[in-house]
N, C-alpha and C positions, 0 to 999 in steps of 0.2 A: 504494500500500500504506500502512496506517495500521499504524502500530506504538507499542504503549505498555507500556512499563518497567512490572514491576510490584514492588513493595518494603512489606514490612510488618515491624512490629516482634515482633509472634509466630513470627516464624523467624526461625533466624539470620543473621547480617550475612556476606553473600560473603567469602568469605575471599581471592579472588582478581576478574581482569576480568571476570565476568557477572555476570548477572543474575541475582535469584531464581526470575522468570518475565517475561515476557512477552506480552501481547494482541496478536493481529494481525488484520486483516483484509486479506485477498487476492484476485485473483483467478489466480493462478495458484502452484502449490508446486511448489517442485525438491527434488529429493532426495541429494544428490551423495554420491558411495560413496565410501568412505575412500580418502585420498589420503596416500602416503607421499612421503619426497623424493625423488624421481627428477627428471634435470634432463631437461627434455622436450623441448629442443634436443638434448641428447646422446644419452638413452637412461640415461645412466649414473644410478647412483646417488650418494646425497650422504654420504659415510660418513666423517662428523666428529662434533663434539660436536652434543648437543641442542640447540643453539642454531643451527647451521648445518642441522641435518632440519629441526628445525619452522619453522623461514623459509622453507624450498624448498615442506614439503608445505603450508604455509598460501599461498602461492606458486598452486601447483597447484591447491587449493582454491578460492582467488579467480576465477581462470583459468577455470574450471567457471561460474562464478557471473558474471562480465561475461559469459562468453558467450552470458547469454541476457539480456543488458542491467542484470543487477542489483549489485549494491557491496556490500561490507564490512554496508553498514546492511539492508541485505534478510536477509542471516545471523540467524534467533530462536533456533536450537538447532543447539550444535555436543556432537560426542561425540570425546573424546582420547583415544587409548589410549597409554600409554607404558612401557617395559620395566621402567623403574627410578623408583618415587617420590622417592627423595630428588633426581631431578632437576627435581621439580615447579618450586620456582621459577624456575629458571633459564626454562623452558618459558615460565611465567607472565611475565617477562619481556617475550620474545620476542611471543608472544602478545597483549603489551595494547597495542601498538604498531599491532594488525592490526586492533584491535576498539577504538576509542578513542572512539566515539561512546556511543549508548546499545548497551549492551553483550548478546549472546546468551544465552539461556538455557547451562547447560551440565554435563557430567558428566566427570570426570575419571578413568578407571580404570588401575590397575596393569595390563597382563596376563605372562606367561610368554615369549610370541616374538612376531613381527610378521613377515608377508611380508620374505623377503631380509635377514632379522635387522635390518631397519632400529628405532630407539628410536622411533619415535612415527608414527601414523598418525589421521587428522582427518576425521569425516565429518561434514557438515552439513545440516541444513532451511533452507530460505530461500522466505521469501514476494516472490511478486513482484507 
């Protein structure tokens, strides 16, 4: 897979770890459906601060994505959803730790609930 960061000065500057865009070439794309923190040895859920869901569900996420051979750097587009904005950074945090390389496209939205009232839920595109 070829992948190339894309950054220009006519949009704004990321205010967090992604990307403005991304180029990729592939031959093959996954699609991985939103993943909340559930620990998956246990079944149980992770019902702590933002900081302890988004490690499980980015956790879960990755999990999806080795299993079909690919890493953190195959990730071009992720989607976050979270209950509460003002916990953005904390998230962002957690979050740049996962993506340290050249970083995903990505979109960050408020919504109202999440599956099991969990705070945050993460679905991905990833080129393989």
């Amino acid at each position: 897979m070829k992948k190339e960061v894309v950054f220009t000065e006519d949009a704004p500057k990321p205010i967090g770890p992604y990307s403005q865009g991304v180029i990729v070439e592939a031959k093959r794309w996954l699609f991985v459906s939103g993943q909340i923190p559930i620990n998956p040895e246990t079944g149980e859920l992770i019902d702590g601060p933002i900081e302890e869901q988004a490690k499980q569900a980015l956790e879960n996420l990755l999990a999806v994505v080795r299993a079909t051979g690919g890493s953190a750097d195959n990730v071009v587009k992720v989607t976050v959803y979270i209950t509460d904005m003002a916990e953005y950074a904390k998230f962002n945090e957690v979050y740049a730790k996962y993506f340290s390389g050249s970083k995903p496209a990505r979109a960050v939205v408020e919504v109202s609930n999440l599956p099991k009232g969990v705070k945050v839920e993460i679905d991905a595109i990833v080129a393989l």
